[in-house]
N, C-alpha and C positions, 0 to 999 in steps of 0.2 A: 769294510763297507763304510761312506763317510754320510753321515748324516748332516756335514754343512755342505752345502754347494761350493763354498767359496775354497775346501779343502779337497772337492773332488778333483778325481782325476779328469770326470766332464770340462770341468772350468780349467785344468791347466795345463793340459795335455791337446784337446778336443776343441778347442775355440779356433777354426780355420778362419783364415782371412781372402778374398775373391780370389789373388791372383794364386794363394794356394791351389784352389780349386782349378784354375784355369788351368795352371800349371800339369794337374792329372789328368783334364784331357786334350793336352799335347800331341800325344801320338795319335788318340781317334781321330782329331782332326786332321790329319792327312789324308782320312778314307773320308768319311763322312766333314756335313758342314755344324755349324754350329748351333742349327736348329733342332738336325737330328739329334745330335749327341742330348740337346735337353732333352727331347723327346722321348729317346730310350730310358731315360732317370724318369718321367713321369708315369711310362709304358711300366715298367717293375713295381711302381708304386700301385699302381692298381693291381697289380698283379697279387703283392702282399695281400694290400686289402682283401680280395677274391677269396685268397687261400683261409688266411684268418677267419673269414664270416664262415667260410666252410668247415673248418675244425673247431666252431665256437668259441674262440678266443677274444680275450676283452681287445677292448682299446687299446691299454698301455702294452700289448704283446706288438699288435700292429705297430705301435710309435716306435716303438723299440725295435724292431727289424728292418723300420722305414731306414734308423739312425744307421743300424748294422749295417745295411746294403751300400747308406752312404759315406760312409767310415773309410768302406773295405776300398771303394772305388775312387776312393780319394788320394786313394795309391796306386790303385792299379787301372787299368785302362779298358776299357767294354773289350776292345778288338782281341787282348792278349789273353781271356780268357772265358770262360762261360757265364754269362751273366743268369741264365737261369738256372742251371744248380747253384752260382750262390744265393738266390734269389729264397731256392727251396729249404737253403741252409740256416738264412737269418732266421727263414720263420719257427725253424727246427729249437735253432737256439737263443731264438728272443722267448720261446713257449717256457724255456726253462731257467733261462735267467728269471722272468718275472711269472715263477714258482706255479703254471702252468702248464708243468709238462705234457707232451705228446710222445705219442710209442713213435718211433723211425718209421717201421710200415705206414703209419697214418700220411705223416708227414709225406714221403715219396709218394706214398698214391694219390692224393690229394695234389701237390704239386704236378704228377706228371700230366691229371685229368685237365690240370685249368691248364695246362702251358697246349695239349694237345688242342684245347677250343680254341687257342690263339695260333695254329697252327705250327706247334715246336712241338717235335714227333721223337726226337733223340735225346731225350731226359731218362738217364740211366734207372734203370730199374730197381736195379741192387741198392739193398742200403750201403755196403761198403763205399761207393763214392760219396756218399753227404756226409758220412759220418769221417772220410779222408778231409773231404772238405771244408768240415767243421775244426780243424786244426789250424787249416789255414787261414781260416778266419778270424780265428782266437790270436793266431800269434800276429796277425795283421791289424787285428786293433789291439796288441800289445797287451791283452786281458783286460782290458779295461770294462767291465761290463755293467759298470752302474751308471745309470743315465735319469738324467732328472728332466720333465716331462714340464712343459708350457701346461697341460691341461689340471696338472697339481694345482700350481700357483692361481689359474685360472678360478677354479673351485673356490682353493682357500680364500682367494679375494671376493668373492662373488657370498661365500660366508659370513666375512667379517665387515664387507665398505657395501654390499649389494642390497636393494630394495627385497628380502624376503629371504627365507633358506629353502636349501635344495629339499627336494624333497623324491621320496621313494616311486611316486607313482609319475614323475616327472620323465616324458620320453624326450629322448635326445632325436627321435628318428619322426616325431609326429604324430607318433601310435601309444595307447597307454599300453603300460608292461611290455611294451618289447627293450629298450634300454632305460631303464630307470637310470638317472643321474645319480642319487643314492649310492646308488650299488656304484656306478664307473668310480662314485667320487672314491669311496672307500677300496677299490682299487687301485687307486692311484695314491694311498696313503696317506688319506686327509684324513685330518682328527678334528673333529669338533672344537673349533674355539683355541686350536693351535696350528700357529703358523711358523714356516721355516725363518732360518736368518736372515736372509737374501730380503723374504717377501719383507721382514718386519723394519728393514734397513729400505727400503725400497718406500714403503707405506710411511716412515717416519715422519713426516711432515705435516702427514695430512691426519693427527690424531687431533680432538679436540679437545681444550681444558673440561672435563668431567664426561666426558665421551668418547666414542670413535666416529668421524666424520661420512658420513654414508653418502650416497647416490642414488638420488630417488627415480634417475631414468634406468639404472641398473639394472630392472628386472628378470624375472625368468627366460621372457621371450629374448632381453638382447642377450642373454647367458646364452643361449640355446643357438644363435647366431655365432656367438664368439667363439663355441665349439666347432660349429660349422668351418668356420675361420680357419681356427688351428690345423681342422683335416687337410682342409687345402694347404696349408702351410708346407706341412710335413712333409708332400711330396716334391717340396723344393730346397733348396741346403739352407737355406732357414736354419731350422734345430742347427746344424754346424756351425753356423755363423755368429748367433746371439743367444745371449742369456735366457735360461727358461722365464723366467719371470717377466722378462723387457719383450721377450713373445708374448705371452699372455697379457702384456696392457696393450700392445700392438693393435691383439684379436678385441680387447673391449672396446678400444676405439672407434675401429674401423666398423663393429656391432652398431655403435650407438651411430655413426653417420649411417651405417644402413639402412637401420632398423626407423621405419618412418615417425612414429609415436616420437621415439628420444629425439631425432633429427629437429624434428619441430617444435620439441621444449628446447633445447639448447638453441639453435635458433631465436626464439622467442626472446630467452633470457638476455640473450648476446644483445639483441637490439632494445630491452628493458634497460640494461645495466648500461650501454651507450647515451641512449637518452638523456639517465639522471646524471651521467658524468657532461655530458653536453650543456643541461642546463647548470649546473655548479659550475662548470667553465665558464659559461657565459654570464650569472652572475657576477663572480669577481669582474671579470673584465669591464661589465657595463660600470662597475663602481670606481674603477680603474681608469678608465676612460671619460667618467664624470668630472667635471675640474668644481663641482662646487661639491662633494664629496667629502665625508669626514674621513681620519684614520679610526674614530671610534666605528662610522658603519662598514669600512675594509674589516676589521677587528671580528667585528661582531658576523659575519660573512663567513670570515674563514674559521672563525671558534664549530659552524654549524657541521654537523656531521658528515663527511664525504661518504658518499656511494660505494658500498663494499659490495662485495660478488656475495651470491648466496651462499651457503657454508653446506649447503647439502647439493649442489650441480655439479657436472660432470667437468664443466672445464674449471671450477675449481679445484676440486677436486685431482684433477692432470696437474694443476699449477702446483699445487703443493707437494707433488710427488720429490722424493729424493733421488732421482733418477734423472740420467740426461736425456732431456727434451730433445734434445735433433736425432739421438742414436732415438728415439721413439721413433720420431718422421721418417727417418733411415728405414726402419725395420717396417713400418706401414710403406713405404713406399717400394721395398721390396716385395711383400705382398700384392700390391697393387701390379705389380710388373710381373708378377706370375702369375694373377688372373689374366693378364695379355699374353704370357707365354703359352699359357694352357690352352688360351682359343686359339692362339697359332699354328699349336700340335694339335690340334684335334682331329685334321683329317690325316693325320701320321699315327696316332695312335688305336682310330677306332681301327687301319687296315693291319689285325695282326697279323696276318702272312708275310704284309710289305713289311713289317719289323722285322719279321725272322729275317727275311732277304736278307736283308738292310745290313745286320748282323753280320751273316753268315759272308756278306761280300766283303765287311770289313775283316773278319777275319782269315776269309782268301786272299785278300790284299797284301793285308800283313803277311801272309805268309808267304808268300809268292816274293815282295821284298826284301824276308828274311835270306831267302834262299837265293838271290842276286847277289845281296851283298857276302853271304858264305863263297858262291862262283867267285867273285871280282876277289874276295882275300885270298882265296886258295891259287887264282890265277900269279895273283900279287907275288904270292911265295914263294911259287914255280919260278916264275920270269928269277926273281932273285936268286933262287938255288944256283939255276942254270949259268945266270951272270957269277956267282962263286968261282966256280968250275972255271 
C-alpha cells in the first residue's frame, strides 16, 4: 500500500488520457451514439450511489466503485458484457477494499432490488456469479486497488488554507447528524494538521513567512459546495483523467464562483485591487507625461508602495499555488461540460426501461455481427477448401 500518491499505482498505471477513453468505446459506438454511451456511465453511477446509501456505506466505498466501474470499462466495452453485474461487483468489492465489508447475500439482494426498479429483471441470483465476476475485475484492473480520492485532499485543504474546521455536527446533506463531515473526513484518512505529499507540494507557495496563508471566503458553506462538486464529478472519468488533488481545487473554485457570498467578495476585491493598480499607473504616467516634472518626483512616485493583492483571498491564494493554472481551467472546464452532459442525459437516464433496451439492443447487435462475420469466415474456408481440391 503506498502512502505517496506520486508512488501509487493510481498516478502511474491509472492516469488515462481522452482519446484512451474514446478508444474503449469504439465498439459501443457502432450500436449506440455517443450521447448514449455517456449516458449509460452516468445511468450506473446513480446506480452505485442507490446501492451504497442502501447498504450504508460511506462516501469513500461509492468513490471507490464509481473509479472500479470506470477502470473496468475502460477496457471493455458496455455492449460485450453485463454492465449490471459488474455494476453490483464494484460495490461488492470497493465495500472491502475500503475496510467495509458486506456479506455477498447483501450485496446481490440489494443490487438485484435497485436494478429491478430500473427495470433489469436478469441479475443473477446466485452469489457465484459476482463472486466469478469479482475476478475479473481484479484481474482487469491489474489489482490495483488503492485509490486516492479528490474528497481527501478536499478536507485536508479545507483544514489547513480554509476559514474554520470541520467540524462533527457538520451535515454534508443539509440535515444535522445525518452526514457529519467529521466522520466522512476521518474516513477518508484525514489526520488533523497532516497532509499528504502531493497536497503539501501542491500548497507550497502559498505558505506565509510565520504562517500558513488562509482564505477567508473559504468557509463551511463553500466546503459543503465543493463536496457537492466532487459528487458530480465522480460520475464522469474525471477521477481517470486528473490528479486527486488538482480535482479537489477544481471543486473549490468552481464553489467559490457558485457560491454567491465568496462570488461577491472576490468580485469586489478584483475591482478594489484594479482601481489602486489604475491609479498608481496613472500617477507615474501623469509625472511622465509632465515635461516640467522632476526625476526627484518620478523617484519619489515609484519609491511609494505598489498595490499588492490581499494575502488572505482566494485568487491570491490560486496564484500562488504550485500547481499548473491551465490543467486547473482544464479540469473546471471539464466539470462545467458535464453539468451540460448531464442535462442532456437526463431524459435518457430518468427512463430506466429505455436503458435496459438500449443495452440489451446493443448487445443483440453485437451479437447478431458476431455471428455474420463467423458465417462470412466459415463460408470463406469452405470456398478455399473446395478451390484446394
Amino acid at each position: 500500500m503506498s502512502a505517496n500518491y506520486w508512488a501509487s499505482t493510481q498516478c502511474n498505471n491509472w492516469l488515462l488520457d481522452r482519446p484512451q477513453l474514446e478508444l474503449a468505446r469504439k465498439e459501443d459506438l457502432k450500436y449506440a451514439t455517443a450521447l448514449e454511451c455517456a449516458a449509460i456511465g452516468i445511468f450506473f453511477s446513480n446506480l452505485l450511489s442507490t446501492i451504497c446509501k442502501r447498504l450504508n456505506l460511506r462516501q469513500r466505498v461509492v468513490a471507490s466503485a464509481n473509479v472500479f466501474f470506470r477502470r473496468f470499462f475502460a477496457k471493455n466495452s458496455y455492449c460485450a458484457l453485463d454492465p449490471f453485474l459488474v455494476c453490483a461487483t464494484c460495490v461488492y468489492v470497493s465495500a472491502k477494499v475500503e475496510e467495509s465489508p458486506i456479506h455477498i447475500k447483501s450485496a446481490v439482494a440489494e443490487a438485484a432490488r435497485s436494478f429491478q426498479e430500473v427495470g433489469f429483471r436478469s441479475m443473477p441470483t446466485d452469489n457465484s456469479s459476482l463472486a466469478e465476476m469479482e475476478f475479473y475485475l481484479l484481474e482487469e484492473m491489474e489489482f490495483d486497488m488503492i485509490v486516492f480520492h479528490a474528497y481527501r485532499s478536499l478536507v485536508s485543504m479545507f483544514d489547513t488554507y480554509g476559514n474554520g474546521r470541520y467540524v462533527e455536527n457538520f451535515s454534508l446533506t443539509g440535515q444535522q447528524g445525518v452526514t457529519g463531515l467529521g466522520i466522512e473526513a476521518e474516513a477518508f484518512g484525514v489526520v488533523k494538521g497532516l497532509s499528504s505529499v502531493e497536497e503539501k507540494e501542491a500548497a507550497g507557495g502559498s505558505a506565509e513567512e510565520g504562517g500558513i496563508a488562509k482564505m477567508t471566503e473559504f468557509d463551511q458553506p463553500v466546503l459543503q459546495m465543493s463536496w457537492f462538486v466532487l459528487n458530480d464529478a465522480y460520475k464522469l472519468d474525471i477521477p481517470l483523467m486528473y490528479p486527486p488533488y488538482m480535482v479537489a481545487l477544481a471543486a473549490i473554485w468552481l464553489a467559490l464562483t457558485l457560491h454567491p457570498g465568496s462570488c461577491d467578495t472576490i468580485n469586489a476585491s478584483l475591482q478594489t485591487m484594479q482601481h489602486k493598480r489604475d491609479s498608481y499607473g496613472t500617477n507615474i504616467q501623469s509625472i511622465l507625461d509632465n515635461p516640467n516634472s522632476t526625476p526627484a518626483e518620478l523617484l519619489a512616485a515609484t519609491k511609494q508602495e505598489q498595490p499588492t493583492p490581499p494575502s488572505q483571498e482566494a485568487l491570491t491564494w490560486f496564484a500562488s499555488l504550485n500547481v499548473s493554472l491551465p490543467l486547473l481551467a482544464e479540469i473546471v472546464q471539464e466539470i462545467i461540460s458535464g453539468y451540460a452532459l448531464q442535462k442532456d442525459v437526463a431524459g435518457l437516464i430518468s427512463d430506466g426501461p429505455g436503458m435496459v433496451a438500449l443495452l440489451e439492443r446493443m448487445r443483440e447487435s453485437r451479437r447478431l455481427d458476431l455471428l455474420a462475420k463467423a458465417r462470412e469466415h466459415s463460408g470463406s474456408g469452405t470456398a478455399e477448401r473446395r478451390a484446394g481440391r
